[in-house]
MIPADO-830272 format. One record per residue: residue in three letters; chain; x, y, z of N, C-alpha, C in turn. Coordinates in steps of 0.05 Angstrom, whole numbers. Each point is the difference from the previous one (the first is absolute). Layout:
    aa   ch      n.X      n.Y      n.Z     ca.X     ca.Y     ca.Z      c.X      c.Y      c.Z
   ala    A        X        Y        Z        X        Y        Z        X        Y        Z
...
# end
This chain:
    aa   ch      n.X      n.Y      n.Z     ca.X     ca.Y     ca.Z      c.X      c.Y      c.Z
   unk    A     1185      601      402       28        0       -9        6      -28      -12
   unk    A        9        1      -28       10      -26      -14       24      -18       22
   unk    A       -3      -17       -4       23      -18       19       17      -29      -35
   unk    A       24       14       14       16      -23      -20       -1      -26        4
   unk    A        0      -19      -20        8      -29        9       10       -9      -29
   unk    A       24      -20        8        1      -15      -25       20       12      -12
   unk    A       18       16        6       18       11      -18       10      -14      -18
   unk    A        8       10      -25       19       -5      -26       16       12      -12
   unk    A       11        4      -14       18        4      -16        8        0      -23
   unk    A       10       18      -22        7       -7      -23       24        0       -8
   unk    A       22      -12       -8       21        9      -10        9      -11      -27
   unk    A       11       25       -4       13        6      -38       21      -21       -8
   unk    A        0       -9      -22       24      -14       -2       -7        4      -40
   unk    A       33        1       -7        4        0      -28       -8      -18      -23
   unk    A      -13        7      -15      -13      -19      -24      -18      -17        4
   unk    A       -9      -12      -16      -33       -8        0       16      -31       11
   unk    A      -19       -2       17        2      -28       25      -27      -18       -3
   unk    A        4      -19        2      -15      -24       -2        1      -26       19
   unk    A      -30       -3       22        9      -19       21      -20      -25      -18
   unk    A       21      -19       15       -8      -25      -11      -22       -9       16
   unk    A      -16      -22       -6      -26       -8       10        2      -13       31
   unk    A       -7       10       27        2      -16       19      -27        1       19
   unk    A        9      -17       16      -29      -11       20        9       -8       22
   unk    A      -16       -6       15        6        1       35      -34      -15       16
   unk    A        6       -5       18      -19      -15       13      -30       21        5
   unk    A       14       23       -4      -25       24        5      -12       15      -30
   unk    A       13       -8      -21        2       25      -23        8      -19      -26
   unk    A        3       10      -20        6       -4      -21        5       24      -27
   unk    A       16       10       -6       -3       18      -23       19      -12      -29
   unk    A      -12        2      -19        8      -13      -24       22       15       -2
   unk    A        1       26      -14       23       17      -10       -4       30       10
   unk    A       20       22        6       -5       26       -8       20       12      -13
   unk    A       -5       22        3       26       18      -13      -10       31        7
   unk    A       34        7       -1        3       26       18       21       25      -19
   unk    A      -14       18      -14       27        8       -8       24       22        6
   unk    A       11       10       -5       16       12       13       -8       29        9
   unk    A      -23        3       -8      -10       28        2      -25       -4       22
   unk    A      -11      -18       13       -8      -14       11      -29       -7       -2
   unk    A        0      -11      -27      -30        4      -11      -21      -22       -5
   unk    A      -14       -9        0      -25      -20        1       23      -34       19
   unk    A      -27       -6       14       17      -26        6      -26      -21        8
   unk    A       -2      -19       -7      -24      -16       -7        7      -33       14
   unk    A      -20      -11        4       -4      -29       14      -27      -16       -1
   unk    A       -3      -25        0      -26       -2        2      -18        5       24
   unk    A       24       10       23      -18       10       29       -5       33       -6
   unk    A       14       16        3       -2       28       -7       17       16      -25
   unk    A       -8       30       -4       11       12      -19        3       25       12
   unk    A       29       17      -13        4       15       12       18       24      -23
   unk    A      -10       26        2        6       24       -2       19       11       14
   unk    A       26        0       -4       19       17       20       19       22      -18
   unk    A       10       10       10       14       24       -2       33        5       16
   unk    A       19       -2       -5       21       -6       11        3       30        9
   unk    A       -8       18      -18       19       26        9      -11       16       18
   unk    A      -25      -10        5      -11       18       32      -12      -27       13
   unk    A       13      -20        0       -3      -18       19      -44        2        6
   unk    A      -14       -4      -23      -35      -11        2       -5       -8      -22
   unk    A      -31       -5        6       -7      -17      -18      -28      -10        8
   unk    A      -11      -19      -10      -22      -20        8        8      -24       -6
   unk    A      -13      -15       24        7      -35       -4      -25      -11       19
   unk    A       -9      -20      -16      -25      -13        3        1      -29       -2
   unk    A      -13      -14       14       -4      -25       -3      -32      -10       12
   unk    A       -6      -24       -2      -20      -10       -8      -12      -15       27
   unk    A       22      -20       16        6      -24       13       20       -1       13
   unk    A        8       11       22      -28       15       20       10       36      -15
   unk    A      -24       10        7       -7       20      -17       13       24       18
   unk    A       20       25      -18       11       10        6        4       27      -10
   unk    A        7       23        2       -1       19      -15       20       20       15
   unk    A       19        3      -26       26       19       16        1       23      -14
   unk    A       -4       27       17      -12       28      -14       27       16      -11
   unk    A        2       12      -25        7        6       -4        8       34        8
   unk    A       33        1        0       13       18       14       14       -3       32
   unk    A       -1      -28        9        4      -10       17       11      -26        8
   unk    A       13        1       16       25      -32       16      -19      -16        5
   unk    A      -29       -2       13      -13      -17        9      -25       -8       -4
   unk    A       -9      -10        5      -34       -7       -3      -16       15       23
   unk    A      -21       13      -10       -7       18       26      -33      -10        3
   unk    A       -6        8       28      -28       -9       12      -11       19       22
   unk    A      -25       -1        1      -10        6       30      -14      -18       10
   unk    A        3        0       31      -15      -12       21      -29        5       -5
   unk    A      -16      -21        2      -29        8       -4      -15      -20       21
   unk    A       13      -19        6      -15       -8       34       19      -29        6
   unk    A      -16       -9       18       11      -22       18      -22      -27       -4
   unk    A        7      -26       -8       -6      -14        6        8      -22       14
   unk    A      -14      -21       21        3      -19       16       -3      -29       -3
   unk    A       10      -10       -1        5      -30      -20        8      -25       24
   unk    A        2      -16      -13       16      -29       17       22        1       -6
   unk    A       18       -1       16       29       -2       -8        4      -37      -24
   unk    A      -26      -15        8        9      -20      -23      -13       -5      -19
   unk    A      -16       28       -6      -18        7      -26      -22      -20       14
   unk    A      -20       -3      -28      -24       -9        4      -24       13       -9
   unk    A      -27       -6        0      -24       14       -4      -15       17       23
   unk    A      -10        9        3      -17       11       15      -13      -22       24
   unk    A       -3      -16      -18      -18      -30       14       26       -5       28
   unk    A       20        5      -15       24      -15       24        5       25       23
   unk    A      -11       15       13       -3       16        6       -8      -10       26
   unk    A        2      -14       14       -3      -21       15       14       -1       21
   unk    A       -6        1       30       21      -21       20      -15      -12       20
   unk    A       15      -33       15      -25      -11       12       10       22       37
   unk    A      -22        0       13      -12       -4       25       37        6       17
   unk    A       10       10       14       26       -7        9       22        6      -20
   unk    A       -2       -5      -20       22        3      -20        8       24      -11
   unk    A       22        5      -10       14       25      -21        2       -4      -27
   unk    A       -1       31      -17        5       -3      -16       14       24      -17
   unk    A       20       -7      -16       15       21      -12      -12       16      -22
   unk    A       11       28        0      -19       13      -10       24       18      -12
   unk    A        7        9      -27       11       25      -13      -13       13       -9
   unk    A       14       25      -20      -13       18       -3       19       12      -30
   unk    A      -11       14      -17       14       10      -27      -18       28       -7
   unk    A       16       22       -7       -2       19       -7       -9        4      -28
   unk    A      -27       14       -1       -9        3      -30        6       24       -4
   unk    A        7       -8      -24       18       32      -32      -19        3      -13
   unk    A        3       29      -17      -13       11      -15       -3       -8      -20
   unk    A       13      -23      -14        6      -19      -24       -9      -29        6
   unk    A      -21        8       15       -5      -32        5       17      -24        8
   unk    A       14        3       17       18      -18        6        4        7       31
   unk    A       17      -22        7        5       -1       30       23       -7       12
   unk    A        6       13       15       34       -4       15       -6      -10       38
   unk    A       11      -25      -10        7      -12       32       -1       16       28
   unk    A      -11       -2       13       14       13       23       11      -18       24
   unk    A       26        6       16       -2       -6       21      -23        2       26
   unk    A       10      -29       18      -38        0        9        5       10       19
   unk    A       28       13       15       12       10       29       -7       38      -16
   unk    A        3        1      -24       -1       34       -2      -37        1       -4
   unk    A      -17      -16        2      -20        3       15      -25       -1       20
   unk    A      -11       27        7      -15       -5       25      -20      -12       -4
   unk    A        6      -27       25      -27      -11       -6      -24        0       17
   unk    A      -22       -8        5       -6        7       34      -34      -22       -9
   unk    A      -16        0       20      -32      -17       -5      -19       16       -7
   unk    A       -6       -5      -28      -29       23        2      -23      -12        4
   unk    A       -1      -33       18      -26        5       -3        2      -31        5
   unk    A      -19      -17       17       -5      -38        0       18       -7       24
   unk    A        5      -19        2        6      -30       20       37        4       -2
   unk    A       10       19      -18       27        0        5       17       18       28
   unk    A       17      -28        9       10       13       27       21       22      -10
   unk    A       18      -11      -21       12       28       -4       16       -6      -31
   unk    A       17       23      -11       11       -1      -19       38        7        2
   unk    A       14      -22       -6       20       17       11       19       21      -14
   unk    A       26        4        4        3       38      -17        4      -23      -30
   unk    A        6      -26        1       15      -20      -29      -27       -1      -14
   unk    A      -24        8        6      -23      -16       -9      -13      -25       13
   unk    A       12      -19       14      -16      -17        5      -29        5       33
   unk    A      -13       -6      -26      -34       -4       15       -3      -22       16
   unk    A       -8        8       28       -3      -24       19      -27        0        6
   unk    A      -25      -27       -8      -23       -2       10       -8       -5       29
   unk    A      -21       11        7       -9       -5       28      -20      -27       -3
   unk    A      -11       -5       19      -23      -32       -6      -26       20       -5
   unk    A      -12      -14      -13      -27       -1       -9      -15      -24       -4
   unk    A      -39       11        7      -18      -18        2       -2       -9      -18
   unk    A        3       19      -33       -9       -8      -20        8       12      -17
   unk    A        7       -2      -30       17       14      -22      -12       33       10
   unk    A       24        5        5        0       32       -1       13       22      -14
   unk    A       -4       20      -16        1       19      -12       19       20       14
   unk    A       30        2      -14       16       29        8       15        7      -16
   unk    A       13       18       13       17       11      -28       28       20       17
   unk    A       25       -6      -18       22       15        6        5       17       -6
   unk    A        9       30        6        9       23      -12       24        3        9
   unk    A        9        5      -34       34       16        1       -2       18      -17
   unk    A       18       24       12       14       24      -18       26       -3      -10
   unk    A        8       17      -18       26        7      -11       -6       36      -18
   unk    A       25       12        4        6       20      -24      -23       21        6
   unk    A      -17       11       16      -40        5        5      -25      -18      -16
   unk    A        8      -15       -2      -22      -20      -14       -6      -19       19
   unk    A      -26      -13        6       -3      -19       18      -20      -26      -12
   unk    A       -7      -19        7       -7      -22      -13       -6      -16       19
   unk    A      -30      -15        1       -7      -21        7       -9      -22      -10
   unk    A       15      -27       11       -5      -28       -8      -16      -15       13
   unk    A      -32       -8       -9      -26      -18        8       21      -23        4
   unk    A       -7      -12       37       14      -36        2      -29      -11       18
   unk    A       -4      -30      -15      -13      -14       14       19       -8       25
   unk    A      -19       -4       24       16      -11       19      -14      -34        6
   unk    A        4      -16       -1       -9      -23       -8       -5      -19       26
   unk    A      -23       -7        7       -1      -17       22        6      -24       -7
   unk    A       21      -16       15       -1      -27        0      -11      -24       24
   unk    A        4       17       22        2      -14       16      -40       11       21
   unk    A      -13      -16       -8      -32       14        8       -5        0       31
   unk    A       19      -11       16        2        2       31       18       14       17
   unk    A       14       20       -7       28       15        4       -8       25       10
   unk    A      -25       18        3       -3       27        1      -11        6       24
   unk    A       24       19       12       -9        7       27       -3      -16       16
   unk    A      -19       10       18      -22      -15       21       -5      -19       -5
   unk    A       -7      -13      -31      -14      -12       -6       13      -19      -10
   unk    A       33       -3        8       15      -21      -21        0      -24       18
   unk    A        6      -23      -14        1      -29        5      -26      -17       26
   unk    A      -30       19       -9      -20      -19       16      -12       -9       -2
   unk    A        5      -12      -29      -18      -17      -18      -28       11      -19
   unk    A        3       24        1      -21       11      -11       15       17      -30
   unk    A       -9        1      -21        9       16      -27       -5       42       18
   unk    A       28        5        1        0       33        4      -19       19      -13
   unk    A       -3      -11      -21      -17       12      -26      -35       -1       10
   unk    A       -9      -20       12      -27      -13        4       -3       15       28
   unk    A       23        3       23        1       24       23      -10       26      -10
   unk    A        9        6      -21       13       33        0      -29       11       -9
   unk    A      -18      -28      -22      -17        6      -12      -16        6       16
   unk    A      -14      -12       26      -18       -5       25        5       18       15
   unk    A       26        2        1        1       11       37       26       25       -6
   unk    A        8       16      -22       21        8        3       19       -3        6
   unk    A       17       11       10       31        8       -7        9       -9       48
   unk    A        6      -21       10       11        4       18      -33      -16       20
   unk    A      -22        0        0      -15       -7        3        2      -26       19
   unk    A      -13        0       23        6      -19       20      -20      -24        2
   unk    A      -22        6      -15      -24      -13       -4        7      -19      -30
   unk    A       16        4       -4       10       -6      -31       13      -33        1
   unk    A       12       -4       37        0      -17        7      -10      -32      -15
   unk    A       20      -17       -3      -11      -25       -9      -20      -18       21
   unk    A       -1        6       27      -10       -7       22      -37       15        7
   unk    A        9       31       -6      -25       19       -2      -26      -14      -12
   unk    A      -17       21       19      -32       -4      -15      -16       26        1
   unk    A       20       13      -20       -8       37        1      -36       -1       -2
   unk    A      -13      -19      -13      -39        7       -6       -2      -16       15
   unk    A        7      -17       18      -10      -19       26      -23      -15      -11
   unk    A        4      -15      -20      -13      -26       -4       13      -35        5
   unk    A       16       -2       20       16      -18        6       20      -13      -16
   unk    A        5       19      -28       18      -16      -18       28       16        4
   unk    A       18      -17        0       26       28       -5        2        1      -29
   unk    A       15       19        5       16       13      -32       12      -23       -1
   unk    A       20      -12       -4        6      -23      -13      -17      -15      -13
   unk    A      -29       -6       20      -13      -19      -17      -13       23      -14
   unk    A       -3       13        1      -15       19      -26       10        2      -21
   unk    A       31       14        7       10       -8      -29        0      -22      -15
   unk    A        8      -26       18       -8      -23      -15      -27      -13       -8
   unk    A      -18       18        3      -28       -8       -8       -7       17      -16
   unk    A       15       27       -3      -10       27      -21      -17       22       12
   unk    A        0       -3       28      -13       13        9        3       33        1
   unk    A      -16       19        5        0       37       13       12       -7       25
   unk    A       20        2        6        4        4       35      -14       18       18
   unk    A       -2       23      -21      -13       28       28      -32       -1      -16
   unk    A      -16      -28      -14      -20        2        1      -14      -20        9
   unk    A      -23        7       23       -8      -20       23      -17      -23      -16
   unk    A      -12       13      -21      -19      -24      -21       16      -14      -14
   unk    A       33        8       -1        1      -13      -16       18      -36       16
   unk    A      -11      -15       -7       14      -29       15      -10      -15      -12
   unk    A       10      -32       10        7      -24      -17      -24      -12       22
   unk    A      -18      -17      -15      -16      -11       17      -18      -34       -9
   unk    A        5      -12       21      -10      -34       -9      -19       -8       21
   unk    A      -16       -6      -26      -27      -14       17       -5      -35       -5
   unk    A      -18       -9       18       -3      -30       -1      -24       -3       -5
   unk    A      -13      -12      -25      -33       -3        1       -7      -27      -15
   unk    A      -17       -4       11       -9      -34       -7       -6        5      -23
   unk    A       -3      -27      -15      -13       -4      -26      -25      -11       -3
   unk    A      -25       15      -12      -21      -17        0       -6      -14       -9
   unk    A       -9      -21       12      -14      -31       -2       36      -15       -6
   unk    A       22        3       17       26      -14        0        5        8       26
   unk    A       -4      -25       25       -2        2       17       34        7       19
   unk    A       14      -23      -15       23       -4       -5       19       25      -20
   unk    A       -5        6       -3       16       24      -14       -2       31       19
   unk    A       19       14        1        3       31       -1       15       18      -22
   unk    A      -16       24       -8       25       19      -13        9       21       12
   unk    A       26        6       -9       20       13       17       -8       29      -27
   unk    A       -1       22       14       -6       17      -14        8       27       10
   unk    A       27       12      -13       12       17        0        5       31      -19
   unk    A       16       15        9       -5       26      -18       22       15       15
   unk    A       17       19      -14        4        0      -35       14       -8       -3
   unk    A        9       -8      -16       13      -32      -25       16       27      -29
   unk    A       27       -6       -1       12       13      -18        6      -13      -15
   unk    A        6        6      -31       25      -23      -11       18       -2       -5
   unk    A       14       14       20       36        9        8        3      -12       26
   unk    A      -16      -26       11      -10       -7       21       -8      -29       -2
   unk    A       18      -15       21       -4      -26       -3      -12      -12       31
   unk    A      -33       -9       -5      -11       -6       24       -8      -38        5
   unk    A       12        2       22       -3      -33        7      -15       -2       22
   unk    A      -25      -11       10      -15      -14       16        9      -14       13
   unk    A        6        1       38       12      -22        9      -28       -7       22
   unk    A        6      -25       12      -17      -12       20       10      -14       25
   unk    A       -9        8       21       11      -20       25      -22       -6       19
   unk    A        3      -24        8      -20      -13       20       13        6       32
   unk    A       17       14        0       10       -4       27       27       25        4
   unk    A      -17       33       10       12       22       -5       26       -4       27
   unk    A       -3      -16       15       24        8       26       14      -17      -17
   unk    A        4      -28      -14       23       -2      -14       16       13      -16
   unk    A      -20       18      -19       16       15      -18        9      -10      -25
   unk    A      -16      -16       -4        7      -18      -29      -26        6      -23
   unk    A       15       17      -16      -18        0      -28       -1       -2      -26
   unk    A      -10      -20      -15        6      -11      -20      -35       17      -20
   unk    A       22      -10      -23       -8       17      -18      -29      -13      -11
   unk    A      -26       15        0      -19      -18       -5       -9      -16      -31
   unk    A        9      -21       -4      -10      -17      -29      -31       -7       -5
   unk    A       -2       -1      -31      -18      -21       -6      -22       26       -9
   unk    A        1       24       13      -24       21       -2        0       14      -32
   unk    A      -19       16       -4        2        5      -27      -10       39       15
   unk    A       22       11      -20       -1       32       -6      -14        8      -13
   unk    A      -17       24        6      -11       28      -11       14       26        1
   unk    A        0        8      -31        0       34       20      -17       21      -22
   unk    A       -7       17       16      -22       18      -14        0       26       14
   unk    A       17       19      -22       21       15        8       13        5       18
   unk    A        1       11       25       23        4       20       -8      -18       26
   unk    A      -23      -26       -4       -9      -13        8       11      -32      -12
   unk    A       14      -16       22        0      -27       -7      -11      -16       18
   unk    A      -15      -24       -6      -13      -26       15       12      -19        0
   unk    A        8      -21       21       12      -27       -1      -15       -8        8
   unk    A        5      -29      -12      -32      -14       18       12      -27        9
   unk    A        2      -10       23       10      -20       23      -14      -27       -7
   unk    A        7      -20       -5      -28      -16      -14        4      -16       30
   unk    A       13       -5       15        9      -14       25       -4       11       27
   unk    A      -22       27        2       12       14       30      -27      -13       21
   unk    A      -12      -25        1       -2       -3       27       11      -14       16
   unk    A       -5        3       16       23      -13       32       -8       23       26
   unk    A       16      -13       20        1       12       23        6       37        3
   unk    A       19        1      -22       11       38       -4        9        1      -24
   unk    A       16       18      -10       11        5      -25        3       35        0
   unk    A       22       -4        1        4       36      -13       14       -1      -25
   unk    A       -1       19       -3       11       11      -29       13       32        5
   unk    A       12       -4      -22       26       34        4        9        3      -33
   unk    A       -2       16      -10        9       10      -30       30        9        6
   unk    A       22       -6      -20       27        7       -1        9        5      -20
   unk    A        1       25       -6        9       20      -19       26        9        0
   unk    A       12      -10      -31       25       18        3       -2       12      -30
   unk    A       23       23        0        8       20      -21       28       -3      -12
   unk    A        0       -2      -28       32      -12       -5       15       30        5
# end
């Protein structure tokens, strides 16, 4: 069924009439003219065919493009679907909300003429089809739940029997916030990957493959947590024919990974300073320091790794 919009009107008036040239912050038309019989009427926006004595005609324009059928008051259309938009426009790309946050969402009715009419966002249903959203309310606005890591969803609304869904990233900002797993110093993301979803072993403290390292230091070394071969390991071996020298020789060595060599002569104090003077190797996930100073009574050494 055709649906009206836009009504107009024609009315007759005696002898040939002539409007003078005007403009407006939306429009501009040079001249037209109308004559008493109610016949051609012209502009540089549209032109138009009318008929006074059975009230039709055709009238067309260009910008924004329009078409008014003749034998009839209005401009006619059909419904041909629903689409789901931002209420503050945008691309596809903006399609976006972070971690916790909302975001407004409308919606406009597509016509048979290629065009589109507004809709109110309360005349439609909206509901979650799908991702990290906690809910949608009846106005449109989309409320995100937390996530480990950019996540993939999407909103559905109807109107009129047509229904429509809108793809939203849901955007992590915050990499320590999820679940179980929020604020214990470990990236949620680096959990979820290892140990799933809720995971008690996932622990920053844990040693799910029981090789004496925790997850903390794994992560900070790059380690497999739930694999037993995989660990960070430093050896001490003399140098031959340098009686006086040791190298410190470690594995594995990243380069998203900043490793410093420390040394102490005296472990119940607890004092360790960073070892100078030595010269570096590395040969691939293998690096050598070499101590040009380690004899004496004791000397330990400890590698200290951090990750920006």
């Amino acid at each position: 069924m055709k649906t009206s919009h836009l009504v107009w009107f024609l009315t007759g008036l005696a002898g040939q009439l002539h409007a003078e040239p005007r403009t407006s912050a939306n429009y501009s038309i040079s001249a037209d003219t109308l004559d008493a019989g109610g016949g051609p009427a012209a502009s540089v926006s549209y032109k138009e065919n009318a008929s006074l004595g059975t009230i039709s005609g055709v009238a067309s324009a260009s910008d924004p493009v329009h078409l008014l059928k003749a034998g009839f008051l209005a401009r006619l259309y059909d419904a041909t679907g629903v689409q789901l938009v931002l209420a503050t426009g945008g691309l596809a790309a903006d399609y976006a909300v972070s971690e916790g946050g909302t975001l407004q969402l409308a919606a406009v009715q597509e016509l048979d003429d290629a065009t589109f009419l507004p809709l109110a966002a309360a005349s439609v249903t909206w509901s979650v089809a799908s991702g990290p959203l906690t809910s949608v309310s009846p106005t449109g606005l989309a409320a995100a739940g937390l996530v480990y890591q950019d996540t993939a969803a999407a909103v559905s609304g109807s109107f009129g029997g047509f229904t429509a869904t809108l793809p939203i990233t849901v955007q992590n900002v915050n990499p320590d916030d999820f679940g179980s797993y929020a604020a214990d110093g470990l990236p949620d993301g680096w959990q979820v990957q290892y140990f799933g979803v809720g995971n008690p072993q996932a622990a920053p403290g844990a040693d799910a493959s029981g090789t004496g390292q925790t997850n903390l230091f794994k992560y900070t070394a790059g380690l497999d947590p739930t694999d037993p071969a995989s660990r960070f390991t430093l050896e001490i071996e003399p140098v031959i024919g340098q009686a006086e020298e040791k190298e410190i020789v470690f594995t594995p060595v990243f380069l998203d990974r900043t490793y410093v060599v420390e040394y102490s002569t005296d472990l119940v104090g607890g004092v360790w300073l960073p070892l100078a003077g030595g010269q570096a190797s590395t040969l691939g996930a293998v690096r050598t320091v070499t101590d040009p100073a380690a004899p004496g009574p004791a000397k330990f050494y400890r590698v200290r790794i951090s990750k920006p």
